[in-house]
C-alpha positions in Angstrom: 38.6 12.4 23.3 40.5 13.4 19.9 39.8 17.2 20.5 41.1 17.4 16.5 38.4 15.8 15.0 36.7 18.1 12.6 33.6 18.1 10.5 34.1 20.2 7.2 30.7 21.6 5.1 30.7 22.7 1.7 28.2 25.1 1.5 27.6 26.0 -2.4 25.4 29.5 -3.3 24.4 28.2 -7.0 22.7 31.6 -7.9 26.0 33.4 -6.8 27.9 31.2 -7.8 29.9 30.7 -4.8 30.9 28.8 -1.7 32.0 28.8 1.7 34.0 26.5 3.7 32.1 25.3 7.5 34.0 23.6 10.6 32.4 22.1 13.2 34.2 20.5 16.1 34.0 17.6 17.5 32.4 18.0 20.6 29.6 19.1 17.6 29.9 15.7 15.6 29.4 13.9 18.7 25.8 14.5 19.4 25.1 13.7 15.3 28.1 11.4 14.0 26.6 12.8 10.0 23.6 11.6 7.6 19.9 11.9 9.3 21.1 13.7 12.8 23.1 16.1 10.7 20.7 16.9 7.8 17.7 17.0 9.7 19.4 19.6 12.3 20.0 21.7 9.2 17.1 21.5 7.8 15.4 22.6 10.7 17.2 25.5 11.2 17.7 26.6 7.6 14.3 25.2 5.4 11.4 28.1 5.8 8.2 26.2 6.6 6.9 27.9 3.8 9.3 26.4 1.6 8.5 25.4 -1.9 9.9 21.7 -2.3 11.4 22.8 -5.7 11.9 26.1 -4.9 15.2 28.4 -4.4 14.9 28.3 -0.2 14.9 24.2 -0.4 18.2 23.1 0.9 19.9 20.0 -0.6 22.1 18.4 1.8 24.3 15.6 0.8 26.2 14.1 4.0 28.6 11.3 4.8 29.2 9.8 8.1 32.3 9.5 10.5 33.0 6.1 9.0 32.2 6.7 5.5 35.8 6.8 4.4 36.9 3.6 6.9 36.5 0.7 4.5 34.5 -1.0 7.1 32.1 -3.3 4.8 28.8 -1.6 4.3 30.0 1.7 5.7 30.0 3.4 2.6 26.8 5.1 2.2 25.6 8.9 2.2 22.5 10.6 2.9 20.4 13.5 0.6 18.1 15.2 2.5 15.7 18.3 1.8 12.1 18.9 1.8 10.4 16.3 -0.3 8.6 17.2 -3.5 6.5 14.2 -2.8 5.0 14.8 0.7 6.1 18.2 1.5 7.6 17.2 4.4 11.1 15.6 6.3 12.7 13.9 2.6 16.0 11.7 3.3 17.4 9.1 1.2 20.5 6.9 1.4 22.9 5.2 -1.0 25.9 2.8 -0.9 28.2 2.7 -3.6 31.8 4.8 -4.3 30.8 8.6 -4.2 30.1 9.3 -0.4 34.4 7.8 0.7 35.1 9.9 -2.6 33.7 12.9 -0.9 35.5 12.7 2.6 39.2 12.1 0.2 38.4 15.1 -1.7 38.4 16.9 1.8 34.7 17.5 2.6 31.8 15.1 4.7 29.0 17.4 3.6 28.0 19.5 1.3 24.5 22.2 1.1 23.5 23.2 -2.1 21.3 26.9 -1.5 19.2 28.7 -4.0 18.6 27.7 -7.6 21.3 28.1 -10.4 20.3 30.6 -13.5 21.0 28.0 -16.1 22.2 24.2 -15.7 25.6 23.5 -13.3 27.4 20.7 -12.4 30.1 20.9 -9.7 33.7 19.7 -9.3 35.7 19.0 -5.9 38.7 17.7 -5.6 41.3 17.9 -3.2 39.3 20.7 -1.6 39.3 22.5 -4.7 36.0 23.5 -6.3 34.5 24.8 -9.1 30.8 25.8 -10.1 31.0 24.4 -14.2 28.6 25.0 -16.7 26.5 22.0 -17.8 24.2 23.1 -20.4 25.5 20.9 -22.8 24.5 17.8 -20.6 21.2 19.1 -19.5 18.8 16.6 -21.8 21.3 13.5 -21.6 20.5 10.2 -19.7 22.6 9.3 -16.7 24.4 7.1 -19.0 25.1 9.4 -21.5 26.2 12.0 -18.9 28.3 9.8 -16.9 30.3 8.7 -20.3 30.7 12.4 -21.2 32.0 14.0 -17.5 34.4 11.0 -17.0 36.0 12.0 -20.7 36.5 15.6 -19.5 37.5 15.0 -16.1 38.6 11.0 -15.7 38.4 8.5 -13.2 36.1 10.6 -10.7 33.1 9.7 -8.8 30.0 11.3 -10.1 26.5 11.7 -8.2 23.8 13.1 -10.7 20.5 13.3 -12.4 18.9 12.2 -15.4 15.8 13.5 -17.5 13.7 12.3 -14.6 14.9 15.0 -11.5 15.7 17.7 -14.5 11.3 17.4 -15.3 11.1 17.8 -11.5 9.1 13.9 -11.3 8.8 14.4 -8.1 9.9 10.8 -7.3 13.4 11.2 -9.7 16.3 10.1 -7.9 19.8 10.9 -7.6 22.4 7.8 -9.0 26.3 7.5 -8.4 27.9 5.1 -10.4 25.0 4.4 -12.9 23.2 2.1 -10.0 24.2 3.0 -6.8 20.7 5.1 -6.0 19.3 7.8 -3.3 15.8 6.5 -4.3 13.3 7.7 -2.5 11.4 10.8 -1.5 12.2 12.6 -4.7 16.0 13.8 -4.3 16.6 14.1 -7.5 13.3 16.6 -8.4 15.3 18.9 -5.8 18.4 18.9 -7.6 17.0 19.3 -10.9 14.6 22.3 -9.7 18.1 23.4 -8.7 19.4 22.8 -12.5 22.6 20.6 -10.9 23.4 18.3 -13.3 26.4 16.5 -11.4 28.7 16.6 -8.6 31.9 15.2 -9.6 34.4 14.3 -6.8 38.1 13.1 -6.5 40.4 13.1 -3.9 43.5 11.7 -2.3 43.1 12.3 1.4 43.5 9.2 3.5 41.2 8.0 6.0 41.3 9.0 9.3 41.8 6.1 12.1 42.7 6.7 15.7 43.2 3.5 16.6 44.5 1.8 13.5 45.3 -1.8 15.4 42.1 -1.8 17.1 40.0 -1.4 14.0 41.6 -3.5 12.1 41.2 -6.5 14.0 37.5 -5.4 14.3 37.2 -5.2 10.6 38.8 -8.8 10.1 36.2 -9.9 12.4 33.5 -8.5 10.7 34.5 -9.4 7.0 35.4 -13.0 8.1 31.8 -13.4 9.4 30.5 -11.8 5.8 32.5 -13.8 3.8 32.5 -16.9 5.5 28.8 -17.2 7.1 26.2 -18.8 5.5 23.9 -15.4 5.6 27.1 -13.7 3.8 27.4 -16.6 1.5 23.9 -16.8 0.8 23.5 -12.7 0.3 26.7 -13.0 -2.2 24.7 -15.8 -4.4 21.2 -14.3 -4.5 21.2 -10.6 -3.0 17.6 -9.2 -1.7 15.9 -10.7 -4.9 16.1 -14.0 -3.1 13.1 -12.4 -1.1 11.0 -12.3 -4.2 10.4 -16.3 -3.8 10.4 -15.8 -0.1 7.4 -13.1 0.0 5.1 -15.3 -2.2 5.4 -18.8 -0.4 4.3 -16.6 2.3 1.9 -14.8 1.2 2.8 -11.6 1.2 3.7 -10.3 -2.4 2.5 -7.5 -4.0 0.3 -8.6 -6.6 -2.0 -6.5 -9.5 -1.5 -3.2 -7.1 -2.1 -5.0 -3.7 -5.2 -6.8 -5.0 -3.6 -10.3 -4.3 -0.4 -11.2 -2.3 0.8 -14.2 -4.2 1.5 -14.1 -8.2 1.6 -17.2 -10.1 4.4 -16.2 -12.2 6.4 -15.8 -9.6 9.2 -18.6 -10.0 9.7 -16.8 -13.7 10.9 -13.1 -12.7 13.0 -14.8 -9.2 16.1 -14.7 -8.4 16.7 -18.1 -9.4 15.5 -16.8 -12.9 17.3 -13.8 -13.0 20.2 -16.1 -12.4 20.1 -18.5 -15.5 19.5 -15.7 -17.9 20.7 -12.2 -17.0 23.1 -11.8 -14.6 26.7 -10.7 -15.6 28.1 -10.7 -12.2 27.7 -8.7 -8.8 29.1 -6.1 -7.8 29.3 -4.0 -4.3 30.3 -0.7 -2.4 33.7 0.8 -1.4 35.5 -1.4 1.1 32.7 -4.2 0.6 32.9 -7.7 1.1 29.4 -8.8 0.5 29.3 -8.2 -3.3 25.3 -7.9 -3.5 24.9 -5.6 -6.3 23.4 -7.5 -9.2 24.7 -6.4 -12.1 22.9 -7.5 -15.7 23.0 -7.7 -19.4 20.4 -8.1 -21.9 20.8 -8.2 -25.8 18.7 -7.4 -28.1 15.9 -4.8 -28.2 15.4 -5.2 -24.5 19.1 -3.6 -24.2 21.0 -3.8 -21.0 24.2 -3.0 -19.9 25.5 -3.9 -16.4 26.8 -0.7 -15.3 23.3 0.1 -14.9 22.7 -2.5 -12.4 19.8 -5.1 -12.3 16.9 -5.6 -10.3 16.8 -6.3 -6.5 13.4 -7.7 -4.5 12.0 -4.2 -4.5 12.5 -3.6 -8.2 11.3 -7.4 -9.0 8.2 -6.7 -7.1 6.9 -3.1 -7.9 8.0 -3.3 -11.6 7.2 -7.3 -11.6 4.2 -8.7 -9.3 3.1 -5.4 -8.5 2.1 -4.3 -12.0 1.1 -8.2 -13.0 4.2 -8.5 -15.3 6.4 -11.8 -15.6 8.0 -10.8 -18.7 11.9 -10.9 -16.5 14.1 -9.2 -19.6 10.8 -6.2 -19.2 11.5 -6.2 -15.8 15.1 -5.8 -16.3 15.0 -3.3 -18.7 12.2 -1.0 -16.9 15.1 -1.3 -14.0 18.0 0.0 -16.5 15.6 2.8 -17.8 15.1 3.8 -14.3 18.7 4.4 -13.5 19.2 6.0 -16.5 16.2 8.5 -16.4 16.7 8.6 -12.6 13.6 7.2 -11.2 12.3 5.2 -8.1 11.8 1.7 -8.7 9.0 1.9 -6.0 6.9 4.9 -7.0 7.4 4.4 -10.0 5.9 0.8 -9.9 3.0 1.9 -7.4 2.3 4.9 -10.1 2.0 2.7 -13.2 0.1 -0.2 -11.0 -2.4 2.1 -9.8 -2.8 3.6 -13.3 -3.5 0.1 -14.3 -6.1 -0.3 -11.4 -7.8 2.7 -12.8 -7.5 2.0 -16.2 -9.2 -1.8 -15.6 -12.2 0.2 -13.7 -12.9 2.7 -16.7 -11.7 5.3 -14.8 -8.7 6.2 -17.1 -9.9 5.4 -20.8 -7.4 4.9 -24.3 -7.9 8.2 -24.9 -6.2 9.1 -21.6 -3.5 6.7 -22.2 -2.0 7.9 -25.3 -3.7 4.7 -26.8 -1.7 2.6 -24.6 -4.1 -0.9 -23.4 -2.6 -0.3 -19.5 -3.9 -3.9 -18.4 -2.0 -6.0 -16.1 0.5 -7.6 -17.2 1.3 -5.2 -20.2 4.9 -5.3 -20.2 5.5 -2.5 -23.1 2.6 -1.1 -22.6 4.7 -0.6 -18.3 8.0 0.4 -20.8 6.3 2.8 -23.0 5.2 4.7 -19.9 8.2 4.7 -17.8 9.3 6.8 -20.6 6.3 9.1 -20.6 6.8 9.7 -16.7 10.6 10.8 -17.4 9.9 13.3 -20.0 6.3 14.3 -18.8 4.5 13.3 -21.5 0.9 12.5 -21.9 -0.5 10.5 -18.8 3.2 10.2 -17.9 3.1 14.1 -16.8 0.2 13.3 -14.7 1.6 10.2 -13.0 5.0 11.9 -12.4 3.4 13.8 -10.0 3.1 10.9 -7.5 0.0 8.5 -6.9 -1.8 10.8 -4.2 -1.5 13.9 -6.6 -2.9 11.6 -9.5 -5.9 10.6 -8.0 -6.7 13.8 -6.4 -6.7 15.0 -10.7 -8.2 11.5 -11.6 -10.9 11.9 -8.8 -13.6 8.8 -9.3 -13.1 6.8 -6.5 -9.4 6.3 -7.4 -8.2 6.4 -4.1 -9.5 3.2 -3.4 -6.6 2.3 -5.4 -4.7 4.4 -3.9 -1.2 3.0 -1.5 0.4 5.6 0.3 1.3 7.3 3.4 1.8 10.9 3.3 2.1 10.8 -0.7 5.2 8.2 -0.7 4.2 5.4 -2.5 4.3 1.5 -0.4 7.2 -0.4 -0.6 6.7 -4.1 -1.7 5.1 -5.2 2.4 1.9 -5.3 2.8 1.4 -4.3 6.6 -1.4 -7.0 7.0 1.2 -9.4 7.5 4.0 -7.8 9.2 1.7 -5.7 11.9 5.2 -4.0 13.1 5.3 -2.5 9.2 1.9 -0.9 10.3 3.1 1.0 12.7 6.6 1.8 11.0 4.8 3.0 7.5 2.3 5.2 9.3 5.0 7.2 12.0 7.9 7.4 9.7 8.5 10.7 8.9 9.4 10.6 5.0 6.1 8.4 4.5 6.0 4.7 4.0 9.1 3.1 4.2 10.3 -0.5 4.9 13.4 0.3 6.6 12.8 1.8 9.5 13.1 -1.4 11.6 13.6 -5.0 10.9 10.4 -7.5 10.5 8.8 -9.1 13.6 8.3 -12.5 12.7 12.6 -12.3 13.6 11.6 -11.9 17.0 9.2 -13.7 17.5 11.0 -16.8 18.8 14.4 -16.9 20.3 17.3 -17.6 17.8 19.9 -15.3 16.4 18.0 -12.0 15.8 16.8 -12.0 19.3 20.1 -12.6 20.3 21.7 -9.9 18.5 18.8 -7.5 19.9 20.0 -8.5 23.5 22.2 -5.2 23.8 19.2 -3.3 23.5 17.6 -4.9 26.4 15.2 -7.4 23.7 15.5 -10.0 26.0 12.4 -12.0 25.1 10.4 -12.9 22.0 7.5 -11.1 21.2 3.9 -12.4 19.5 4.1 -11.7 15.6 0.1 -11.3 15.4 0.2 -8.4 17.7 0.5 -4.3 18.4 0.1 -4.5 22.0 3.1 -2.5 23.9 5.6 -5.0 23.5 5.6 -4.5 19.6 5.7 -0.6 20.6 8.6 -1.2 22.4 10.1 -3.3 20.0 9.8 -1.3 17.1 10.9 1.7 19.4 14.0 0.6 20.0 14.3 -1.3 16.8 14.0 2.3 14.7 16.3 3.9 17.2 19.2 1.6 16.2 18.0 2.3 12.6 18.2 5.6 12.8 21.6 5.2 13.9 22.7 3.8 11.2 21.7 6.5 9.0 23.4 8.6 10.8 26.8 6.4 10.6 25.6 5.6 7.3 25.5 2.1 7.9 24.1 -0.6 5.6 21.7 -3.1 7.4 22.8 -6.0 5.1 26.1 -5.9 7.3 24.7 -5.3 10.3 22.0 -6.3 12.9 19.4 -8.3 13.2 21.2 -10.6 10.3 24.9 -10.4 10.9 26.8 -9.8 14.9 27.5 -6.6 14.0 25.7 -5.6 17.3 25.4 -2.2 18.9 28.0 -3.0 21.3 30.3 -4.5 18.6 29.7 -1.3 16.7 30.7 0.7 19.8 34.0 -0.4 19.6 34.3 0.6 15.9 33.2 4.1 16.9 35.7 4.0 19.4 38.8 2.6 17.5 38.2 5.3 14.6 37.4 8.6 16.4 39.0 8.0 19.8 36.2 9.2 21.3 35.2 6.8 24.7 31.7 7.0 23.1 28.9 4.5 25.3 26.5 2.4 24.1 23.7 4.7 25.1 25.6 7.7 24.0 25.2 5.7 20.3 21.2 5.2 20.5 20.7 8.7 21.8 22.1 9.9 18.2 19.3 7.5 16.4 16.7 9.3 19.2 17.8 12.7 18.1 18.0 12.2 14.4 13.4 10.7 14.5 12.7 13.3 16.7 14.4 16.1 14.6 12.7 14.7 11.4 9.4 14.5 13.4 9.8 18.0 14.3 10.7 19.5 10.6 7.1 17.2 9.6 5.2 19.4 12.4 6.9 22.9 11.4 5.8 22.0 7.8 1.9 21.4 8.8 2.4 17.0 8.9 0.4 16.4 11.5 -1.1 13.2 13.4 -4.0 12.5 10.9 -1.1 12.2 8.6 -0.2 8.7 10.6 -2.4 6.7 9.1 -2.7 3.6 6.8 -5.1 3.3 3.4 -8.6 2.1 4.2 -7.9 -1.6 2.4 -5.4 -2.2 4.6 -8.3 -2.4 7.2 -9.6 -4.7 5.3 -8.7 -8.9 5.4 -6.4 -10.5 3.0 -9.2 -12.5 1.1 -6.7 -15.4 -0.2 -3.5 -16.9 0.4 -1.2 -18.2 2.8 -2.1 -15.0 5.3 -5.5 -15.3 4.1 -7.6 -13.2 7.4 -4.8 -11.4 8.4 -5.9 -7.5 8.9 -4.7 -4.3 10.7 -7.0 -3.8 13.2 -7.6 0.0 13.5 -8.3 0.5 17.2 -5.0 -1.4 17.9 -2.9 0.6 15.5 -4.4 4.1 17.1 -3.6 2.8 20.5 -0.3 1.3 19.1 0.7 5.2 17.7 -0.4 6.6 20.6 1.7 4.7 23.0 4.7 5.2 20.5 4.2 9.2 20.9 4.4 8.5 24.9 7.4 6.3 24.7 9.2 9.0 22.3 8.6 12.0 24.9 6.1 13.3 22.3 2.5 15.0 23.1 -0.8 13.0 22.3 -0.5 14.8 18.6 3.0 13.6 17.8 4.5 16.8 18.5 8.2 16.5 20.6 7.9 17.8 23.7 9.9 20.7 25.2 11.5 18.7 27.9 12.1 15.9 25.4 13.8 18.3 23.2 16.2 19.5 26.5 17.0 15.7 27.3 18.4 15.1 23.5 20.4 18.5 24.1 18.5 20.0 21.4 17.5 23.2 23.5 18.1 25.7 20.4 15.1 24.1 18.9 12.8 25.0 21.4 11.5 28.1 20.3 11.8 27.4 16.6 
């Protein structure tokens, strides 16, 4: 084992005004490899219970992992953790792009912002150098306008910041690098604007660190000749996730007019096949990348886009397209810019201004409540004009950038019958009727409903590829789609542990498992050829274990309990057209289904980690917290 291996913090006091300089060894970095396992260890240890979200004893942890800086394709990513402003609970959020490898050159993997800054800050690290700046003068500006401004002053650095959005604490803001690389969800950016940090600009010239430098390069030949020569990779390079757009309506399972239907019959006019004959400029992708899936776009006019602000993927399409009955594409492209530039969650955001629609439709929110605004449907300024309310708080917009449950709590009515979330974060663009394992995932997952906690089941159930590339974690058979008995249990077990893992490693899943051989043996190997480290197989999937349990824990410290685990009643209730048209969670099946996923996680029968399970994870210091 490479004894030499180190782990370097950057602990920053912003109402001192000072930092301090951490180690850890790697004996240390073993048991968390970065990201989730790291961040949620800290937070655990450092985050009151009593914490305010946006208050000065919220932590704000930005962390890289051990192959962040390795140019492996789709290895590029960072995590943000802290308490969420949304649910008050476990808030972590990823992102790809250039600023995480910039971070490791510049000398540091992590960094943990403490306290709150008197007046507006941004910092600047490089070559483990830093300095606390001030950044009054950008506080107000978009993300566009402030990226333009630092890069004059400083030059070609990376820069992760915040926009209007995160600095009016909307408590689903998000933190961008590179105008559309995006920690999205969980509300990030609310936490670094309640902590007035502008920016964090970053520049180094470190080199990576590879132990085995043959080894890993053959491995990475391997795995960029499969990305660029596959038909997935191929595939992926042409038409990114939007392609899923098309996908989810032939089968049924869209979000439509705020979940009220699952098709949209204007589907084929905001697809990817749409997007590309009229505003796509190009792709782009990540450090060390080969897959290219970044759309990037451009639209003239008064629409006005720029591509360094991205474009839309399938989440974006869906929440700000189907989901809110709009097919106006260059709308849906420009709600996307306006997001990245206020710094905003394509998938709240969506849900927020759908469900106001909902209400608004039912008499529950009236013009006058509106600002005027005619929030039908398919309104595609009427969806623009408020994206820009919820960014500077304005009118209804200062309402709905407190997140849909808060809303409707204010709206009261019978508005939650519109309501989509699971412990405040809104959906994603699944509707659990149809995936069942989605069920399960969007009602355990500790920051609230999230699609990427495991893969889909209808990939295993019949053998092929993805059961194939599941084989290393002993998914040997397929298992019935249209169930939640204990095989799905297991399944999705196992599923989120590998996950986990790779938000840990901060790997992408478009490069690796179920869809590409990058298997957990495969990336064994990897781990091996860069530290040194004779790391196993098991050794790997206890990191993913210890990184849900620790966020599972940090939900129960901060009062999340198990009646927190639980889906909206419509979903309950069978889809009524379609191509899935009868196709329901059954709610006896999904309690027994949680249940028996607290048992195979070593938890209690109230979701709370045992201390014996705690012990086998080696996380005995968090006994008696």
């Amino acid at each position: 084992m490479d004894k030499d291996w180190t782990w370097k913090t950057l602990r920053v006091d912003l109402k001192a005004r000072d930092y301090s300089i951490e180690e850890r060894s790697a004996d240390w970095l073993r048991k968390f490899l970065g990201g989730r396992a790291f961040g949620a260890y800290h937070l655990i240890q450092e985050v009151p219970p009593d914490a305010d979200p946006l208050g000065p004893e919220n932590k704000l942890i930005f962390a890289g992992g051990i192959l962040t800086q390795s140019k492996l394709s789709g290895a590029s990513r960072f995590s943000t953790l802290a308490k969420s402003p949304l649910t008050g609970g476990y808030g972590e959020a990823e992102a790809g792009g250039w600023w995480g490898p910039e971070l490791a050159a510049a000398g540091f993997n992590a960094i943990i912002i403490e306290n709150q800054a008197d007046a507006p800050v941004s910092l600047w690290i490089h070559d483990g150098e830093v300095e606390i700046r001030d950044a009054q003068k950008f506080w107000g500006m978009t993300n566009e306008e402030c990226y333009a401004e630092l890069r004059g002053e400083l030059g070609k650095v990376r820069i992760a910041q915040i926009g209007p959005a995160g600095e009016n604490l909307v408590r689903y803001a998000h933190i961008v690098n590179e105008l559309h690389h995006v920690n999205g969800r969980a509300g990030m950016g609310a936490v670094m604007g309640s902590k007035k940090l502008k920016a964090i600009a970053v520049s180094g010239s470190a080199n990576p660190r590879i132990a085995n430098p043959e080894s890993f390069a053959e491995l990475r030949k391997w795995h960029n000749k499969y990305l660029l020569e596959s038909m997935y990779g191929k595939y992926f390079r042409e038409h990114g996730t939007a392609s899923g757009l098309e996908y989810q309506n032939v089968m049924g399972g869209l979000p439509t007019r705020n979940f009220r239907q699952l098709t949209f019959d204007h589907a084929a006019e905001i697809s990817s096949k749409a997007l590309a004959e009229t505003f796509l400029e190009g792709r782009g992708t990540c450090y060390g990348c080969v897959l290219r899936c970044k759309p990037l776009s451009k639209v003239e006019g008064e629409k006005r886009v720029i591509p360094e602000l991205g474009g839309p993927e399938y989440e974006t399409l869906a929440a700000l397209g189907s989901l809110c009955g709009v097919s106006d594409l260059a709308a849906i492209v420009r709600a996307n810019a306006l997001a990245n530039s206020y710094g905003l969650d394509t998938i709240s955001l969506g849900a927020c201004i759908a469900f106001a629609m909902d209400c608004f439709e039912a008499n529950l929110l009236t013009k006058e409540d509106t600002g005027g605004l005619e929030l039908t449907f398919g309104n595609a300024t009427a969806m623009l004009t408020l994206i820009d309310d919820i960014a500077h708080r304005r009118g209804l917009g200062d309402l709905l950038a407190e997140g849909a449950m808060r809303a409707a709590e204010e709206i009261g009515s019978d508005s939650d019958q519109f309501l989509y979330h699971v412990k405040g974060q809104e959906f994603p663009m699944h509707d659990p009727r149809g995936k069942l394992s989605q069920a399960l995932a969007f009602s355990v997952c500790p920051t609230g409903a999230d699609h990427n906690t495991s893969p889909f089941d209808d990939m295993y159930a019949k053998k092929g590829v993805f059961l194939e590339n599941a084989a290393p974690l002993g998914i040997l058979e397929p298992v019935v789609q249209d169930s939640l008995g204990p095989e799905k249990v297991r399944l999705y077990t196992y599923l989120h542990f590998e996950r986990s893992l790779y938000n840990s490693l901060l790997i992408c899943q478009f490069v690796a498992t179920p869809t590409t051989p990058l298997t957990l043996t495969k990336l064994t190997e990897i781990i091996r050829a860069v530290t040194g480290w004779d790391m196993s197989e098991w050794e790997m999937m206890k990191v993913g274990e210890r990184g849900i349990t620790m966020a599972r824990l940090f939900n129960v410290l901060n009062g999340i309990d198990k009646s927190e685990d639980w889906l909206p009643d419509r979903m309950f209730q069978a889809i009524e057209v379609g191509p899935k048209m009868g196709k329901v969670v059954d709610p006896e099946s999904l309690r027994d289904a949680i249940d028996l996923y607290y048992g195979m996680m070593g938890w209690d029968s109230e979701g709370v980690p045992t201390q014996a399970k705690l012990a086998e994870l080696g996380l005995t210091e968090l006994i008696s917290i």
